[in-house]
C-alpha positions in Angstrom: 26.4 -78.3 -13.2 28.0 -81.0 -11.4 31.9 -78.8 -11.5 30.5 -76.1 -9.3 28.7 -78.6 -7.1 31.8 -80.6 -6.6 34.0 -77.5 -6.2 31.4 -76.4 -3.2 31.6 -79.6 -1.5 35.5 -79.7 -1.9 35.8 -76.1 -0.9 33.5 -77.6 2.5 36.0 -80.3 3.0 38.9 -77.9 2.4 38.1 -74.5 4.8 36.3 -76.6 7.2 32.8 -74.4 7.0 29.9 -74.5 5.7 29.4 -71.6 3.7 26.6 -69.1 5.2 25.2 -67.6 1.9 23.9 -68.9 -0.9 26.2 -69.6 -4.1 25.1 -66.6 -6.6 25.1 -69.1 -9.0 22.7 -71.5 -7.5 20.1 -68.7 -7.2 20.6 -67.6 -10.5 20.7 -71.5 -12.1 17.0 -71.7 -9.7 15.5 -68.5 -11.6 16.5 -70.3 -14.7 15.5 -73.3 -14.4 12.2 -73.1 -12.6 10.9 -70.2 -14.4 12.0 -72.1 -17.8 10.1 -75.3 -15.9 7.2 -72.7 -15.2 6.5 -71.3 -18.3 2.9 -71.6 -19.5 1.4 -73.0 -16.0 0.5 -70.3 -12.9 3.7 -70.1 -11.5 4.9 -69.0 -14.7 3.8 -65.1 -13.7 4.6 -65.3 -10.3 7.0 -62.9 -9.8 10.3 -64.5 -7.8 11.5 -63.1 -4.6 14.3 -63.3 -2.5 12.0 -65.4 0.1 11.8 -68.2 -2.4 15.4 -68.6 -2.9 16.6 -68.4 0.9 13.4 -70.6 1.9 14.3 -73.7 -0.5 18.2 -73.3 0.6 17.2 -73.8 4.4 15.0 -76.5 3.5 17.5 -78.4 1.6 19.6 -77.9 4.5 17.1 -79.5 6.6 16.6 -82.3 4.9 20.4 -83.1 4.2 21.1 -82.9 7.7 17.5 -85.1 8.7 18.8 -87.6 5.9 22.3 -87.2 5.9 23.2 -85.7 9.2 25.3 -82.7 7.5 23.7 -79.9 5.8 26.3 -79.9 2.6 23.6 -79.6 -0.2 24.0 -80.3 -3.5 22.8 -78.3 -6.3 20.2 -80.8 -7.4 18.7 -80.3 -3.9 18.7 -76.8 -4.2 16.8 -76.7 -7.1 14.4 -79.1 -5.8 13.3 -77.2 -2.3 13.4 -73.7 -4.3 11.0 -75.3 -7.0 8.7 -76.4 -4.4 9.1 -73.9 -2.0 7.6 -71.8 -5.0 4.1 -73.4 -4.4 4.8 -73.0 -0.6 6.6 -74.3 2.0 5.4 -72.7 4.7 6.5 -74.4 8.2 9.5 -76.7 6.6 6.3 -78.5 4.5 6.4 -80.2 1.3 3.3 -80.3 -0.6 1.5 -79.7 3.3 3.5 -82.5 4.6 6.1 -81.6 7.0 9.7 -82.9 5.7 10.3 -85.3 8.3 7.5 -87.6 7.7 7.9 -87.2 3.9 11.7 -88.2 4.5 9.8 -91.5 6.4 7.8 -91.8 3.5 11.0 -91.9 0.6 12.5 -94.2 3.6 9.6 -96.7 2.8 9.6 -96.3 -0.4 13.0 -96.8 -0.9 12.8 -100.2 1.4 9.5 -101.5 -0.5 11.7 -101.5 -4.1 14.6 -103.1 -2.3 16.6 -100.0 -2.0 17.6 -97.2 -4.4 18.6 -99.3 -7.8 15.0 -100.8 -7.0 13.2 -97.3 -6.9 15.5 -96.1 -9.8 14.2 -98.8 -12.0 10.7 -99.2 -11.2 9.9 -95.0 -11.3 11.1 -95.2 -14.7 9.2 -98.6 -15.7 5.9 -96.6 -14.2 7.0 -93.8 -16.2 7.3 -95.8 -19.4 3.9 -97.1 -19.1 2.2 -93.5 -18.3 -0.8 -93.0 -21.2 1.2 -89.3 -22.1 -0.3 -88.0 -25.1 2.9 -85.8 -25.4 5.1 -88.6 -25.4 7.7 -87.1 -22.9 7.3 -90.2 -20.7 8.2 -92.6 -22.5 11.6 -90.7 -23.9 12.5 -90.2 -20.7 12.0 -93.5 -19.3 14.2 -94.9 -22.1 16.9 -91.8 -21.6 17.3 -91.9 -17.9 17.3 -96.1 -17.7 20.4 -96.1 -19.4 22.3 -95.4 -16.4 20.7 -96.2 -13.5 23.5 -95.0 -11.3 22.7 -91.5 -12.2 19.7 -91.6 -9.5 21.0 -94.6 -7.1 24.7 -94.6 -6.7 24.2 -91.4 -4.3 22.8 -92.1 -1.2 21.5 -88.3 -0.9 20.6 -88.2 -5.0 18.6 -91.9 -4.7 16.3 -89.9 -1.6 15.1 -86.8 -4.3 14.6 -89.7 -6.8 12.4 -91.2 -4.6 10.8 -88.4 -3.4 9.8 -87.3 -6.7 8.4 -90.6 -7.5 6.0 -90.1 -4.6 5.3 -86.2 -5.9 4.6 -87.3 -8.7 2.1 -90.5 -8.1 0.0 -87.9 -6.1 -0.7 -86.1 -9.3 -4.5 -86.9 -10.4 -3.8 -87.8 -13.8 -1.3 -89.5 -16.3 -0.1 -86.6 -18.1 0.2 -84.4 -14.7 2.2 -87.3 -13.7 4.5 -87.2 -16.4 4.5 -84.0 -16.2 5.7 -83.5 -12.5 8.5 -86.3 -12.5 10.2 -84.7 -15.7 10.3 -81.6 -13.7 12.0 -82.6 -10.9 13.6 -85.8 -12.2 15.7 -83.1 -14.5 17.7 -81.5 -11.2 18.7 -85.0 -11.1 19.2 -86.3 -14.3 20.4 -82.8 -16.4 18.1 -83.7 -19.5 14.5 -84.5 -19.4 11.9 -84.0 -22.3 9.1 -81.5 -20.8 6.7 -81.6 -23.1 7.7 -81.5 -26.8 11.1 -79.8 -25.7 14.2 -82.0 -24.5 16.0 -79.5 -22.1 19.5 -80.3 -20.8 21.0 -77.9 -17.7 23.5 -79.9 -17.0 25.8 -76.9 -18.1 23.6 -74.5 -15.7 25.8 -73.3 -12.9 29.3 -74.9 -14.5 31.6 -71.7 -14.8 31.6 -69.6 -11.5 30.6 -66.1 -11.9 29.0 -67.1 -15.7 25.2 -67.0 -16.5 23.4 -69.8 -16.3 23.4 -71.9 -19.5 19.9 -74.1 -20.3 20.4 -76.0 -23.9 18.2 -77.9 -25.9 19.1 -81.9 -26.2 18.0 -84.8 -28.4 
């Protein structure tokens, strides 16, 4: 996943523009992804539309450019505003909260746990001591703490991480917790255990003009 996000964001640097379309890639890696994410919850039968796909590419623009001050996404982010643009992001909102004041609240967030090694390491601590009954959790905590740079070292990558923490912590119960960190903490991380499955799309949108590729890890 990460070779066609780099060659995007060299081909950027190199022409000088921003590209107007979406990768065909990205959208199809989204479908993938998120409908494999989807499956057996009520999104799963939602059909997908074009809509979906444009809406969560000019909201990841948005917020790169809010939090970043240029609007050269990265796949991760992609996936992340096309996955909740899928339960509706009407007016530039996430979860009903318009993307400037949550980009506030991941600000915050990111100050109160003395920046983005601090939120790295403490969202997967809280996610080690989730009461899962599936047991996802607390694989995932120990996976993803191994290399804490994989969520901190990038300025742009730390602010999803953080903003899924805060998704996530809204979630009523443990398991829905879990649940809804895995899911986006993956876009990030490439391998996550949803459930009883360990997933790994880090291979998603690697070759240009190839399918996308979703394997099973350990």
């Amino acid at each position: 996943m990460k070779i066609l996000t780099m060659f995007v964001l060299i081909t950027f640097a190199a022409t000088g523009r921003v590209f107007a379309q979406i990768p065909a890639e990205w959208q199809a890696a989204a479908q993938a992804v998120i409908g494999d994410l989807e499956r057996d919850t009520p999104l799963g039968a939602k059909p997908w539309t074009g809509s979906k796909l444009t809406q969560g590419w000019h909201m990841a623009r948005a917020w790169r450019k809010h939090n970043n001050g240029n609007i050269e996404i990265t796949l991760a982010e992609y996936l992340t505003f096309v996955a909740l643009c899928r339960s509706g992001c009407a007016g530039n909102t996430i979860e009903g909260k318009g993307y400037v004041a949550m980009a506030e609240q991941v600000k915050n967030l990111k100050a109160q746990n003395g920046g983005p090694y601090g939120v790295a390491s403490n969202a997967d601590a809280w996610l080690a001591a989730l009461p899962d009954p599936t047991g996802a959790a607390a694989k995932n905590a120990a996976m993803w703490n191994k290399d804490l740079d994989v969520a901190a070292a990038d300025f742009a990558t730390s602010n999803l991480y953080a903003l899924y923490w805060l998704l996530a912590q809204a979630r009523p119960t443990p398991q829905e917790q879990a649940d809804t960190f895995a899911k986006f903490a993956i876009f990030v991380q490439d391998k996550a255990w949803i459930g009883n499955r360990c997933l790994d799309i880090s291979k998603v949108a690697a070759v240009i003009g190839a399918p996308p590729r979703i394997t099973n890890c350990h």
